[in-house]
DOVOKOL-362620 format. One line per 8 residues: their letters; for each residue y, x, z of C-alpha. Coordinates in steps of 0.1 Angstrom, whole numbers, plus 5000, padded with zeros to 4 digits. Example, Ala and Ser with C-alpha at 12.3 -4.5 7.8 and 13.67 -1.06 7.14 Angstrom:
BEGIN
as = 4955 5123 5078 | 4989 5137 5071
% end
This chain:
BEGIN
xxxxxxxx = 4758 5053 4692 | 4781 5028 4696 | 4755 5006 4714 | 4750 5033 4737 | 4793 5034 4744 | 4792 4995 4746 | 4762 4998 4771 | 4782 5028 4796
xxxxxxxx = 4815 5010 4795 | 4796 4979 4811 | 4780 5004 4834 | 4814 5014 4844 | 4827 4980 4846 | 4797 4966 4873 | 4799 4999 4894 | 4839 4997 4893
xxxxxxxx = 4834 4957 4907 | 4810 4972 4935 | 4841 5001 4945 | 4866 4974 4948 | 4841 4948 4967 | 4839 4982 4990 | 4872 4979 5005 | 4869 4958 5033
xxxxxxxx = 4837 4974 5050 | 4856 5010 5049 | 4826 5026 5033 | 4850 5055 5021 | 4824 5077 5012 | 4805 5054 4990 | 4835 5038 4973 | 4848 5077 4964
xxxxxxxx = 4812 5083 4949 | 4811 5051 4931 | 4851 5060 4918 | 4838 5095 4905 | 4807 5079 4884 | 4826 5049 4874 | 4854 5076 4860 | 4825 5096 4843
xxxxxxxx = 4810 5068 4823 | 4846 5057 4810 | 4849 5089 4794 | 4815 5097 4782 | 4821 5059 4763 | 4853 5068 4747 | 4867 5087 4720 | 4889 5122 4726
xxxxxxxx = 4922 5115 4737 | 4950 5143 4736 | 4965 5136 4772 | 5005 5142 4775 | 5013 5174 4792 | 5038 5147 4813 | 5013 5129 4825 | 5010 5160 4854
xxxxxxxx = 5045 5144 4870 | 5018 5119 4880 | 4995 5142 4901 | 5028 5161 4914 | 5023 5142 4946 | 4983 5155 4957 | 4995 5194 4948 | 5022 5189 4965
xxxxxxxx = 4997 5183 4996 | 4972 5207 4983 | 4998 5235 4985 | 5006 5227 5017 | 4974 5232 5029 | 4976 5268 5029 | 5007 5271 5053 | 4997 5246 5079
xxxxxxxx = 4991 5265 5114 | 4977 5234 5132 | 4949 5230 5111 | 4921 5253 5092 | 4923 5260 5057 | 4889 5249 5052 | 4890 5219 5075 | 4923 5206 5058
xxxxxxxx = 4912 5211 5023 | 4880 5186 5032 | 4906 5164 5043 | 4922 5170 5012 | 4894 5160 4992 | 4882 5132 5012 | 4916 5116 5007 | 4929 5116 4971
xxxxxxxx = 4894 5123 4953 | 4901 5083 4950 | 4935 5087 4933 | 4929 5115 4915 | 4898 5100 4899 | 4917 5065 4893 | 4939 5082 4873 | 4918 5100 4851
xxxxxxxx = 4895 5063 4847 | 4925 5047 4841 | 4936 5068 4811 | 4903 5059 4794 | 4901 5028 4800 | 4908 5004 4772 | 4936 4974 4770 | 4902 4949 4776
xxxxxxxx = 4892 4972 4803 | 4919 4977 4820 | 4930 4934 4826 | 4891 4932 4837 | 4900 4961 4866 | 4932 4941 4875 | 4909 4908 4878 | 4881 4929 4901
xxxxxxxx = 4910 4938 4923 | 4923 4901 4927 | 4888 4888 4928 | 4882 4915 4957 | 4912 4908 4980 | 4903 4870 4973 | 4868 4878 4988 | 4884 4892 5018
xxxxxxxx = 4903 4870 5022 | 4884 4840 5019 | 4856 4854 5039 | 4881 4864 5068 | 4891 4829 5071 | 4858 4814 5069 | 4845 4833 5099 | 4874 4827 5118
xxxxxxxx = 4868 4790 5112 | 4829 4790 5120 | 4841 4811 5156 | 4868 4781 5162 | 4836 4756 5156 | 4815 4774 5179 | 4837 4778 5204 | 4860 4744 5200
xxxxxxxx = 4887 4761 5201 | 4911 4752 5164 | 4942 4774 5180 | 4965 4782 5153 | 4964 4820 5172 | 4927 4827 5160 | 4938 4827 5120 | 4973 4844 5124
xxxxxxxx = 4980 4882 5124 | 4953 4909 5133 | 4929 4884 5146 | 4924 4867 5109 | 4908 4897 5096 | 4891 4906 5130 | 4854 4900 5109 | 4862 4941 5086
xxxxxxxx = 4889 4953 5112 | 4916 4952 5088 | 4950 4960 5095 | 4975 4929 5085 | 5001 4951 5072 | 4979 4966 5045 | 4963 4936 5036 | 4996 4916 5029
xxxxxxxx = 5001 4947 5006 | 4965 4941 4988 | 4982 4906 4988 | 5009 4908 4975 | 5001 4931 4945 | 4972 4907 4938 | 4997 4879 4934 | 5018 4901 4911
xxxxxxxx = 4988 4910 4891 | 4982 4870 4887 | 5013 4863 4876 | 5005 4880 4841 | 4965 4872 4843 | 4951 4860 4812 | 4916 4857 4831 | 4921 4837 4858
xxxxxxxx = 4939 4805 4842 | 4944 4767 4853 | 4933 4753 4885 | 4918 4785 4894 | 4949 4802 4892 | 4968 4775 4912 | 4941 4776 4939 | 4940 4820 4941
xxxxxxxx = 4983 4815 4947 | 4977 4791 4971 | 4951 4810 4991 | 4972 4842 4989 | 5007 4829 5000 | 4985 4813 5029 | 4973 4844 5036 | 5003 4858 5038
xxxxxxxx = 5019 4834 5057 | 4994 4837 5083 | 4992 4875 5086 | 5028 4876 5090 | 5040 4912 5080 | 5079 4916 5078 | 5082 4940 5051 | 5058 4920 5029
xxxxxxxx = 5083 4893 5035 | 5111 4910 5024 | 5091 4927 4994 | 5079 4892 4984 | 5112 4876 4987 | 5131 4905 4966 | 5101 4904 4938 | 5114 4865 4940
xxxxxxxx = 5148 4873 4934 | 5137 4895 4902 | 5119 4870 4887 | 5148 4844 4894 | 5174 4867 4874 | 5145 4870 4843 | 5140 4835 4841 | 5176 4827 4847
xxxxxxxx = 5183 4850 4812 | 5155 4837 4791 | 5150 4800 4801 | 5180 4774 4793 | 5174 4749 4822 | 5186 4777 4844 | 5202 4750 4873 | 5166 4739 4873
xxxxxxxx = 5151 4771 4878 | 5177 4783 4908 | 5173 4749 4926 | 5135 4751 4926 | 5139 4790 4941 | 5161 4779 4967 | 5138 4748 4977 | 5111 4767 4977
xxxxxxxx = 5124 4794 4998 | 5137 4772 5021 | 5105 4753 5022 | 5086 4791 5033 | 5114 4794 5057 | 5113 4758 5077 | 5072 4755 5076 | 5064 4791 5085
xxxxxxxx = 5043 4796 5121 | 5064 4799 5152 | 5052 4837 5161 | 5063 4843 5123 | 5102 4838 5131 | 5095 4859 5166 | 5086 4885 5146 | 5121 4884 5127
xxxxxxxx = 5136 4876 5155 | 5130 4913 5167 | 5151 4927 5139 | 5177 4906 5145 | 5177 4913 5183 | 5174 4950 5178 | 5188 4972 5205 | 5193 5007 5200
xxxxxxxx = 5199 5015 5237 | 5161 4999 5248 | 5134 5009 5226 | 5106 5014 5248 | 5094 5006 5281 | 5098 4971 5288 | 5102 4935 5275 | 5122 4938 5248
xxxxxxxx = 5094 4967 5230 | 5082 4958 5198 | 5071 4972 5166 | 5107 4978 5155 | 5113 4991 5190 | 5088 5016 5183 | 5094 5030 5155 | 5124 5039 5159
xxxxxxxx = 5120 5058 5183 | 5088 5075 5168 | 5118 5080 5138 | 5141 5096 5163 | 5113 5124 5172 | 5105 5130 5136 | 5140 5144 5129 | 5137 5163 5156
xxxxxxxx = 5114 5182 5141 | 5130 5185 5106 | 5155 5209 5123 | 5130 5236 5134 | 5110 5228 5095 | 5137 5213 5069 | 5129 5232 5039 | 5089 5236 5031
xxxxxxxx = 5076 5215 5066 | 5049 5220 5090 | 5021 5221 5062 | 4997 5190 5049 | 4982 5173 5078 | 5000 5188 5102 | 5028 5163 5112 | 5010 5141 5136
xxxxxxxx = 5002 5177 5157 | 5039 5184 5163 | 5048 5145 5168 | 5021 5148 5197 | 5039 5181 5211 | 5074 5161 5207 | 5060 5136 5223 | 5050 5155 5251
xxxxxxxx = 5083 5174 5257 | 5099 5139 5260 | 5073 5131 5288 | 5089 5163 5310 | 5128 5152 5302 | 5143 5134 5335 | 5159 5113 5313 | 5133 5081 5314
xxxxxxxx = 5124 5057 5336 | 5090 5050 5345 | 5080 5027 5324 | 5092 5048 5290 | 5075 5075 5304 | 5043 5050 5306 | 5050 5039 5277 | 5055 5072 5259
xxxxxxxx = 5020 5087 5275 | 5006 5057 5254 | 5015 5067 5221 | 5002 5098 5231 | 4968 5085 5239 | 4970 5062 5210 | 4981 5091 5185 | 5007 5071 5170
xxxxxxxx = 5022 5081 5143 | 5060 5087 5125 | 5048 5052 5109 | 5074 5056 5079 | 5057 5076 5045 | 5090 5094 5035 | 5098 5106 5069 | 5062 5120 5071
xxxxxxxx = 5067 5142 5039 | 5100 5152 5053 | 5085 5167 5084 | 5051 5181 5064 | 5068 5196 5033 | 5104 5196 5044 | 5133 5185 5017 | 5111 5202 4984
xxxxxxxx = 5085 5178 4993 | 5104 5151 4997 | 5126 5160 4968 | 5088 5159 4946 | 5075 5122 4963 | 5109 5108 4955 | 5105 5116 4917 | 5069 5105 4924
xxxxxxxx = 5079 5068 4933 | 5105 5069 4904 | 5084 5075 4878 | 5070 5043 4877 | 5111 5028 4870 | 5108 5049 4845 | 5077 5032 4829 | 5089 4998 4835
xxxxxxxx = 5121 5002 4813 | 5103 5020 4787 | 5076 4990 4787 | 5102 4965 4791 | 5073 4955 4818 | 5091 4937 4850 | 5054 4936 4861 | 5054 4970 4870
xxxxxxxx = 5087 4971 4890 | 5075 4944 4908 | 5042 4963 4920 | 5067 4992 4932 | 5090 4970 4953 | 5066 4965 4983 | 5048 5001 4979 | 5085 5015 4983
xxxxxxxx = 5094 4993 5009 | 5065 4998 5027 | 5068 5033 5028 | 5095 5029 5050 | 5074 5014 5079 | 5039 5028 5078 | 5021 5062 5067 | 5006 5046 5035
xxxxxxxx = 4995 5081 5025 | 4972 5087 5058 | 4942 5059 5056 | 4921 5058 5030 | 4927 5016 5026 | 4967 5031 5021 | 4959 5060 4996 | 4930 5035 4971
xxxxxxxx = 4961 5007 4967 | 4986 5039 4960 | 4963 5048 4935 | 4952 5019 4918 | 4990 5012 4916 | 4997 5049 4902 | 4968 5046 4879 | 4982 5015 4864
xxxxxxxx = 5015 5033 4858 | 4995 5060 4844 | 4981 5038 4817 | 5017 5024 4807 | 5028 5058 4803 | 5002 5074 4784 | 5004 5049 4759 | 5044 5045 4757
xxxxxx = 5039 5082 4750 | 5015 5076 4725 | 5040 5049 4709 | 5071 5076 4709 | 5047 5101 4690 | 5035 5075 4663
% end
Protein backbone atom coordinates (compact mmCIF):
# COMPACT_ATOMS: atom_id res chain seq x y z
CA UNK A 1 0.00 0.00 0.00
CA UNK A 2 2.45 2.29 0.93
CA UNK A 3 4.44 1.48 -2.28
CA UNK A 4 1.52 2.16 -4.24
CA UNK A 5 1.25 5.99 -2.16
CA UNK A 6 5.10 6.36 -2.68
CA UNK A 7 4.58 5.40 -6.49
CA UNK A 8 1.32 8.28 -7.03
CA UNK A 9 3.04 11.02 -5.14
CA UNK A 10 6.03 10.73 -7.78
CA UNK A 11 3.26 10.61 -10.34
CA UNK A 12 2.07 13.76 -9.04
CA UNK A 13 5.49 15.27 -8.65
CA UNK A 14 6.58 14.59 -12.76
CA UNK A 15 3.05 15.75 -14.04
CA UNK A 16 3.23 18.82 -11.60
CA UNK A 17 6.99 19.60 -13.33
CA UNK A 18 5.28 19.24 -16.84
CA UNK A 19 2.22 22.08 -15.54
CA UNK A 20 4.82 24.44 -14.52
CA UNK A 21 7.22 23.79 -17.81
CA UNK A 22 3.64 24.75 -19.39
CA UNK A 23 3.69 28.29 -18.67
CA UNK A 24 5.43 29.85 -21.29
CA UNK A 25 3.73 28.20 -24.39
CA UNK A 26 0.08 29.43 -22.91
CA UNK A 27 -1.24 25.85 -23.28
CA UNK A 28 -4.02 26.93 -20.69
CA UNK A 29 -6.03 24.09 -21.37
CA UNK A 30 -3.53 21.41 -20.93
CA UNK A 31 -1.81 23.02 -17.89
CA UNK A 32 -5.55 23.12 -16.09
CA UNK A 33 -5.91 19.34 -17.05
CA UNK A 34 -2.58 18.46 -15.88
CA UNK A 35 -3.31 20.81 -12.36
CA UNK A 36 -6.65 18.69 -11.80
CA UNK A 37 -4.78 15.14 -12.17
CA UNK A 38 -1.72 16.25 -10.45
CA UNK A 39 -4.33 17.51 -7.46
CA UNK A 40 -6.00 14.04 -7.64
CA UNK A 41 -3.04 11.78 -7.15
CA UNK A 42 -1.83 14.01 -4.14
CA UNK A 43 -4.88 13.07 -2.39
CA UNK A 44 -5.45 9.54 -3.41
CA UNK A 45 -1.42 9.22 -1.75
CA UNK A 46 -2.27 10.74 1.42
CA UNK A 47 -3.80 10.12 4.65
CA UNK A 48 -7.45 11.96 5.66
CA UNK A 49 -6.89 15.33 6.79
CA UNK A 50 -9.68 17.26 8.77
CA UNK A 51 -9.44 20.63 6.75
CA UNK A 52 -10.08 24.01 8.95
CA UNK A 53 -13.48 25.44 8.30
CA UNK A 54 -11.10 28.87 7.91
CA UNK A 55 -9.38 27.70 5.28
CA UNK A 56 -12.80 29.00 3.05
CA UNK A 57 -11.51 32.81 3.76
CA UNK A 58 -9.02 31.47 1.13
CA UNK A 59 -11.53 30.72 -1.72
CA UNK A 60 -13.59 33.97 -0.58
CA UNK A 61 -12.04 35.55 -3.63
CA UNK A 62 -13.41 32.98 -6.82
CA UNK A 63 -17.21 33.05 -5.01
CA UNK A 64 -16.93 36.31 -4.81
CA UNK A 65 -16.69 36.17 -8.82
CA UNK A 66 -18.87 33.17 -9.15
CA UNK A 67 -21.69 35.19 -7.49
CA UNK A 68 -21.26 37.75 -9.65
CA UNK A 69 -21.87 35.89 -12.47
CA UNK A 70 -25.49 35.75 -12.04
CA UNK A 71 -26.08 39.64 -12.08
CA UNK A 72 -23.83 40.60 -14.90
CA UNK A 73 -26.16 42.03 -17.92
CA UNK A 74 -23.21 42.18 -20.50
CA UNK A 75 -22.53 38.75 -20.51
CA UNK A 76 -24.62 35.24 -20.46
CA UNK A 77 -24.90 33.17 -17.50
CA UNK A 78 -23.70 30.29 -19.24
CA UNK A 79 -20.97 31.94 -21.24
CA UNK A 80 -19.51 33.76 -18.05
CA UNK A 81 -19.66 30.69 -15.89
CA UNK A 82 -17.21 28.90 -18.73
CA UNK A 83 -15.16 31.82 -18.23
CA UNK A 84 -15.49 31.22 -14.69
CA UNK A 85 -14.22 27.81 -14.85
CA UNK A 86 -11.58 28.34 -17.42
CA UNK A 87 -9.97 30.88 -15.11
CA UNK A 88 -9.68 29.80 -11.47
CA UNK A 89 -10.05 25.86 -12.07
CA UNK A 90 -6.04 26.54 -11.70
CA UNK A 91 -6.33 28.25 -8.29
CA UNK A 92 -8.93 26.38 -7.00
CA UNK A 93 -7.21 23.11 -7.71
CA UNK A 94 -3.72 24.61 -6.40
CA UNK A 95 -5.15 25.02 -3.37
CA UNK A 96 -6.66 21.86 -2.73
CA UNK A 97 -2.88 20.11 -4.08
CA UNK A 98 -1.33 22.25 -1.93
CA UNK A 99 -3.10 21.18 1.31
CA UNK A 100 -1.94 17.61 0.60
CA UNK A 101 1.04 18.09 -0.19
CA UNK A 102 3.77 17.20 2.21
CA UNK A 103 6.68 19.49 3.81
CA UNK A 104 9.21 17.37 1.16
CA UNK A 105 6.66 18.00 -1.45
CA UNK A 106 5.86 21.13 -1.18
CA UNK A 107 10.09 22.72 -1.34
CA UNK A 108 10.25 20.27 -4.53
CA UNK A 109 7.04 22.43 -6.04
CA UNK A 110 8.78 25.72 -5.07
CA UNK A 111 12.11 24.29 -6.88
CA UNK A 112 9.77 23.25 -10.20
CA UNK A 113 8.66 26.84 -10.19
CA UNK A 114 12.21 28.35 -10.01
CA UNK A 115 13.58 25.79 -12.34
CA UNK A 116 10.54 26.70 -14.77
CA UNK A 117 10.99 30.60 -14.88
CA UNK A 118 14.85 29.75 -15.23
CA UNK A 119 13.91 27.79 -18.44
CA UNK A 120 12.13 30.70 -19.68
CA UNK A 121 14.30 32.69 -19.08
CA UNK A 122 17.32 31.21 -20.24
CA UNK A 123 15.80 30.01 -23.36
CA UNK A 124 14.42 33.65 -24.12
CA UNK A 125 17.86 34.89 -24.03
CA UNK A 126 19.40 32.30 -26.00
CA UNK A 127 17.13 32.85 -29.00
CA UNK A 128 17.48 36.44 -28.81
CA UNK A 129 21.25 35.85 -28.99
CA UNK A 130 21.21 33.19 -31.92
CA UNK A 131 18.68 36.09 -33.96
CA UNK A 132 21.62 38.86 -33.07
CA UNK A 133 24.24 36.16 -34.63
CA UNK A 134 22.20 35.70 -37.68
CA UNK A 135 21.46 38.96 -38.29
CA UNK A 136 24.87 40.80 -36.86
CA UNK A 137 23.13 42.91 -35.21
CA UNK A 138 24.38 42.68 -30.80
CA UNK A 139 22.01 45.93 -30.05
CA UNK A 140 21.44 46.07 -26.48
CA UNK A 141 17.48 46.83 -27.79
CA UNK A 142 16.98 43.14 -29.00
CA UNK A 143 17.42 41.69 -25.12
CA UNK A 144 15.64 44.57 -23.25
CA UNK A 145 11.77 44.82 -22.45
CA UNK A 146 9.08 42.94 -24.64
CA UNK A 147 11.46 41.99 -27.32
CA UNK A 148 13.52 39.53 -24.78
CA UNK A 149 10.71 37.28 -24.41
CA UNK A 150 9.51 37.85 -28.06
CA UNK A 151 10.37 33.67 -28.68
CA UNK A 152 6.57 32.66 -26.07
CA UNK A 153 5.07 36.27 -26.42
CA UNK A 154 5.36 37.01 -22.87
CA UNK A 155 4.48 40.08 -21.32
CA UNK A 156 7.60 41.73 -19.29
CA UNK A 157 5.56 42.80 -16.50
CA UNK A 158 4.35 39.38 -15.58
CA UNK A 159 7.42 37.77 -16.05
CA UNK A 160 9.50 40.15 -13.72
CA UNK A 161 6.63 38.89 -11.29
CA UNK A 162 7.49 35.06 -12.04
CA UNK A 163 10.97 36.66 -11.37
CA UNK A 164 10.84 38.03 -8.71
CA UNK A 165 8.91 35.48 -6.56
CA UNK A 166 11.43 32.84 -7.93
CA UNK A 167 14.23 34.87 -6.35
CA UNK A 168 12.29 35.04 -3.09
CA UNK A 169 11.67 31.37 -3.16
CA UNK A 170 15.65 30.93 -3.58
CA UNK A 171 16.40 32.83 -0.86
CA UNK A 172 15.18 30.00 1.55
CA UNK A 173 15.94 27.03 -1.09
CA UNK A 174 17.51 24.10 0.43
CA UNK A 175 17.72 22.45 -3.23
CA UNK A 176 19.41 24.63 -5.24
CA UNK A 177 22.74 25.44 -3.11
CA UNK A 178 26.31 26.67 -3.96
CA UNK A 179 27.41 27.85 -7.35
CA UNK A 180 24.13 26.94 -8.65
CA UNK A 181 22.40 29.17 -6.52
CA UNK A 182 24.82 32.10 -7.20
CA UNK A 183 24.46 31.56 -10.91
CA UNK A 184 20.13 31.20 -10.78
CA UNK A 185 20.47 35.12 -8.76
CA UNK A 186 22.54 36.20 -11.17
CA UNK A 187 20.47 35.15 -14.25
CA UNK A 188 17.36 36.44 -12.55
CA UNK A 189 18.42 39.99 -11.45
CA UNK A 190 19.69 40.13 -15.18
CA UNK A 191 16.61 39.33 -16.21
CA UNK A 192 15.08 41.75 -14.47
CA UNK A 193 17.30 44.32 -15.22
CA UNK A 194 16.75 43.88 -18.76
CA UNK A 195 12.90 43.50 -18.77
CA UNK A 196 12.70 46.66 -16.97
CA UNK A 197 9.28 46.78 -15.12
CA UNK A 198 8.81 49.72 -12.61
CA UNK A 199 6.67 48.15 -10.15
CA UNK A 200 8.94 45.14 -9.93
CA UNK A 201 11.60 47.69 -9.13
CA UNK A 202 9.95 49.12 -6.48
CA UNK A 203 8.64 45.61 -5.06
CA UNK A 204 12.22 44.31 -5.30
CA UNK A 205 13.79 47.29 -3.67
CA UNK A 206 11.10 47.30 -0.68
CA UNK A 207 11.53 43.21 -0.26
CA UNK A 208 15.38 44.74 0.06
CA UNK A 209 14.55 47.05 2.67
CA UNK A 210 12.73 44.11 4.74
CA UNK A 211 15.43 41.93 4.58
CA UNK A 212 17.87 44.89 5.62
CA UNK A 213 15.80 45.58 8.91
CA UNK A 214 15.93 41.43 9.74
CA UNK A 215 19.45 41.18 9.23
CA UNK A 216 20.06 44.52 10.87
CA UNK A 217 18.21 42.79 14.25
CA UNK A 218 19.72 39.42 14.17
CA UNK A 219 23.36 39.88 12.79
CA UNK A 220 25.98 41.99 14.98
CA UNK A 221 28.11 43.46 12.18
CA UNK A 222 25.10 45.53 11.34
CA UNK A 223 27.40 48.69 9.72
CA UNK A 224 28.56 45.95 7.48
CA UNK A 225 25.34 44.79 6.44
CA UNK A 226 23.80 48.56 5.71
CA UNK A 227 26.92 49.56 3.76
CA UNK A 228 26.82 46.48 1.52
CA UNK A 229 22.75 47.37 0.91
CA UNK A 230 23.49 50.76 -0.02
CA UNK A 231 26.58 49.80 -2.39
CA UNK A 232 24.70 47.49 -3.90
CA UNK A 233 21.73 49.57 -4.51
CA UNK A 234 23.62 52.15 -5.73
CA UNK A 235 25.60 49.78 -7.97
CA UNK A 236 21.73 48.61 -9.63
CA UNK A 237 21.12 52.24 -9.84
CA UNK A 238 24.45 53.67 -11.79
CA UNK A 239 24.83 50.34 -14.21
CA UNK A 240 21.13 49.90 -15.13
CA UNK A 241 20.31 50.34 -19.21
CA UNK A 242 19.62 53.90 -20.36
CA UNK A 243 15.78 53.09 -21.47
CA UNK A 244 15.60 51.66 -17.74
CA UNK A 245 15.89 55.33 -16.07
CA UNK A 246 13.43 56.63 -19.13
CA UNK A 247 11.10 54.54 -17.83
CA UNK A 248 11.31 56.24 -14.28
CA UNK A 249 11.82 59.13 -15.68
CA UNK A 250 8.02 59.12 -16.66
CA UNK A 251 6.89 59.02 -13.11
CA UNK A 252 8.88 61.65 -12.21
CA UNK A 253 7.79 63.80 -15.13
CA UNK A 254 4.09 63.02 -14.63
CA UNK A 255 1.64 65.57 -15.75
CA UNK A 256 -1.82 65.31 -14.78
CA UNK A 257 -3.05 67.96 -17.34
CA UNK A 258 -1.47 65.67 -20.60
CA UNK A 259 -2.21 62.18 -20.34
CA UNK A 260 -2.90 61.19 -23.82
CA UNK A 261 -2.49 62.25 -27.21
CA UNK A 262 0.98 63.24 -27.78
CA UNK A 263 4.66 63.08 -26.81
CA UNK A 264 4.63 63.04 -23.39
CA UNK A 265 2.02 59.57 -23.43
CA UNK A 266 3.23 56.73 -21.70
CA UNK A 267 2.30 53.84 -19.61
CA UNK A 268 1.77 55.98 -16.57
CA UNK A 269 0.02 58.51 -18.87
CA UNK A 270 -2.36 55.86 -19.58
CA UNK A 271 -3.39 54.60 -16.95
CA UNK A 272 -4.36 57.11 -15.37
CA UNK A 273 -6.55 58.08 -17.39
CA UNK A 274 -8.07 54.51 -17.97
CA UNK A 275 -8.19 55.10 -13.69
CA UNK A 276 -10.16 58.28 -14.22
CA UNK A 277 -12.98 56.31 -16.40
CA UNK A 278 -13.12 53.50 -13.95
CA UNK A 279 -14.49 55.81 -11.23
CA UNK A 280 -16.75 57.03 -13.40
CA UNK A 281 -18.41 54.13 -13.44
CA UNK A 282 -18.32 53.36 -9.62
CA UNK A 283 -20.91 56.18 -9.28
CA UNK A 284 -23.71 54.61 -11.42
CA UNK A 285 -22.44 50.69 -9.63
CA UNK A 286 -20.75 51.48 -6.01
CA UNK A 287 -22.22 48.85 -3.97
CA UNK A 288 -22.49 45.22 -5.68
CA UNK A 289 -20.75 46.38 -9.43
CA UNK A 290 -21.47 45.59 -12.90
CA UNK A 291 -21.26 41.71 -12.34
CA UNK A 292 -17.96 39.23 -12.99
CA UNK A 293 -16.59 39.85 -16.35
CA UNK A 294 -18.33 42.63 -17.13
CA UNK A 295 -16.04 45.70 -16.43
CA UNK A 296 -14.14 45.83 -19.56
CA UNK A 297 -17.91 46.14 -21.42
CA UNK A 298 -18.67 49.38 -19.63
CA UNK A 299 -14.87 50.73 -19.77
CA UNK A 300 -15.50 50.26 -23.66
CA UNK A 301 -18.92 52.29 -23.46
CA UNK A 302 -16.95 55.01 -21.22
CA UNK A 303 -14.70 55.03 -23.58
CA UNK A 304 -16.89 55.78 -26.20
CA UNK A 305 -18.82 58.65 -24.56
CA UNK A 306 -15.42 60.31 -24.09
CA UNK A 307 -14.94 60.03 -28.00
CA UNK A 308 -18.36 62.35 -28.54
CA UNK A 309 -17.23 65.07 -25.64
CA UNK A 310 -15.82 68.31 -27.52
CA UNK A 311 -13.54 68.49 -24.97
CA UNK A 312 -10.36 66.73 -26.85
CA UNK A 313 -8.17 67.53 -29.39
CA UNK A 314 -7.49 65.37 -32.22
CA UNK A 315 -5.04 63.54 -31.23
CA UNK A 316 -6.76 62.27 -27.73
CA UNK A 317 -9.50 61.50 -29.60
CA UNK A 318 -7.04 59.29 -31.85
CA UNK A 319 -5.58 58.27 -29.25
CA UNK A 320 -8.70 57.31 -27.20
CA UNK A 321 -10.34 55.31 -30.48
CA UNK A 322 -7.06 53.14 -29.88
CA UNK A 323 -7.70 51.83 -26.62
CA UNK A 324 -10.89 51.22 -27.95
CA UNK A 325 -9.67 49.06 -30.77
CA UNK A 326 -6.99 47.68 -28.52
CA UNK A 327 -9.60 46.79 -25.62
CA UNK A 328 -7.48 48.22 -23.04
CA UNK A 329 -8.20 47.69 -19.93
CA UNK A 330 -8.64 49.57 -16.12
CA UNK A 331 -4.98 47.97 -15.85
CA UNK A 332 -5.16 48.29 -11.84
CA UNK A 333 -6.71 44.70 -9.97
CA UNK A 334 -8.44 46.59 -7.11
CA UNK A 335 -9.97 49.17 -9.27
CA UNK A 336 -11.33 46.33 -11.43
CA UNK A 337 -13.19 44.64 -8.44
CA UNK A 338 -14.42 48.01 -7.44
CA UNK A 339 -16.17 48.50 -10.70
CA UNK A 340 -17.33 44.51 -11.04
CA UNK A 341 -18.52 43.91 -7.49
CA UNK A 342 -18.64 47.43 -6.13
CA UNK A 343 -17.36 48.22 -2.34
CA UNK A 344 -18.65 44.42 -0.91
CA UNK A 345 -16.31 43.02 -3.41
CA UNK A 346 -13.66 45.07 -2.78
CA UNK A 347 -14.25 45.02 0.95
CA UNK A 348 -13.86 40.61 0.40
CA UNK A 349 -10.35 40.94 -2.04
CA UNK A 350 -8.92 43.28 0.58
CA UNK A 351 -9.31 40.64 3.41
CA UNK A 352 -8.20 38.25 0.60
CA UNK A 353 -4.68 39.86 0.14
CA UNK A 354 -4.46 40.22 4.07
CA UNK A 355 -4.73 36.95 4.91
CA UNK A 356 -1.51 36.10 3.89
CA UNK A 357 -0.01 39.02 6.78
CA UNK A 358 -1.88 37.10 8.78
CA UNK A 359 0.10 33.81 8.05
CA UNK A 360 3.35 35.44 8.00
CA UNK A 361 3.16 36.71 11.70
CA UNK A 362 1.66 33.55 12.83
CA UNK A 363 4.75 31.61 10.96
CA UNK A 364 7.10 34.16 12.00
CA UNK A 365 7.83 33.47 8.08
CA UNK A 366 9.26 36.92 6.43
CA UNK A 367 9.34 34.72 3.32
CA UNK A 368 5.82 34.88 2.91
CA UNK A 369 5.43 38.75 3.31
CA UNK A 370 7.98 39.04 0.91
CA UNK A 371 5.99 36.99 -1.91
CA UNK A 372 2.90 39.42 -1.07
CA UNK A 373 4.79 42.74 -1.54
CA UNK A 374 5.01 42.67 -5.39
CA UNK A 375 1.52 40.66 -5.89
CA UNK A 376 0.06 43.75 -3.92
CA UNK A 377 1.91 46.25 -5.59
CA UNK A 378 1.28 44.94 -8.76
CA UNK A 379 -2.27 44.93 -8.34
CA UNK A 380 -2.13 48.43 -8.52
CA UNK A 381 -0.93 48.56 -12.19
CA UNK A 382 -2.27 45.59 -14.08
CA UNK A 383 -5.51 43.26 -13.98
CA UNK A 384 -3.48 40.28 -12.58
CA UNK A 385 -6.88 38.48 -12.09
CA UNK A 386 -7.83 38.62 -16.07
CA UNK A 387 -4.91 36.36 -17.92
CA UNK A 388 -4.53 33.04 -17.13
CA UNK A 389 -0.33 33.69 -16.75
CA UNK A 390 -1.78 36.43 -13.92
CA UNK A 391 -4.38 34.06 -12.13
CA UNK A 392 -1.57 30.50 -12.01
CA UNK A 393 1.15 33.00 -10.11
CA UNK A 394 -1.96 34.27 -7.82
CA UNK A 395 -2.48 30.87 -7.08
CA UNK A 396 0.57 29.24 -6.64
CA UNK A 397 1.18 32.17 -4.27
CA UNK A 398 -2.32 31.59 -2.42
CA UNK A 399 -1.72 27.95 -2.34
CA UNK A 400 1.50 28.44 -0.52
CA UNK A 401 -0.21 30.57 1.97
CA UNK A 402 -2.75 27.90 2.17
CA UNK A 403 -0.28 25.45 3.29
CA UNK A 404 1.22 27.76 6.12
CA UNK A 405 -2.14 28.23 7.38
CA UNK A 406 -3.44 24.79 7.45
CA UNK A 407 -0.71 23.73 9.41
CA UNK A 408 -0.36 26.83 11.89
CA UNK A 409 -3.93 25.77 12.44
CA UNK A 410 -3.06 22.33 12.93
CA UNK A 411 -0.23 23.62 15.52
CA UNK A 412 -2.91 25.89 17.61
CA UNK A 413 -5.15 22.60 17.86
CA UNK A 414 -2.29 20.31 19.13
Amino acid sequence: MNLKKNYLKKSADILFLIQIFTLPFFVEHISNILIIITTCLYILSTERINKPDKLFLFLLFPMIKFVGIFYSDYIPIVENTQIFLDKYIVYIFYFICFIYVDKHQFNNLKTFFILGTLFTLITSFSYNFILSINVGDFNIENFIYHKLLSLYGLHSSYFSLYLLISLIFLLNNKTIIGIYRIISIVLIIIGLILLESRIITISAFLCLLFLMFKYVRTHKNKNIILFGFISVSLLVIFTIPQDYKKRFEQIYNFDSKKLIGGNYENGVTQRVFLWKLGINILHDYPLIGVGSNSDQFYLNKQLEKEINKDIYKPSEIKAIKSYLKRNLNLHNQYLSILVSHGLIGLFCFLVFMLMPLYVSYKEKNIHILLTQIPLILFCTTENVLLRNKGIMIFAFIYAIYGFYYFRCLLNEKE
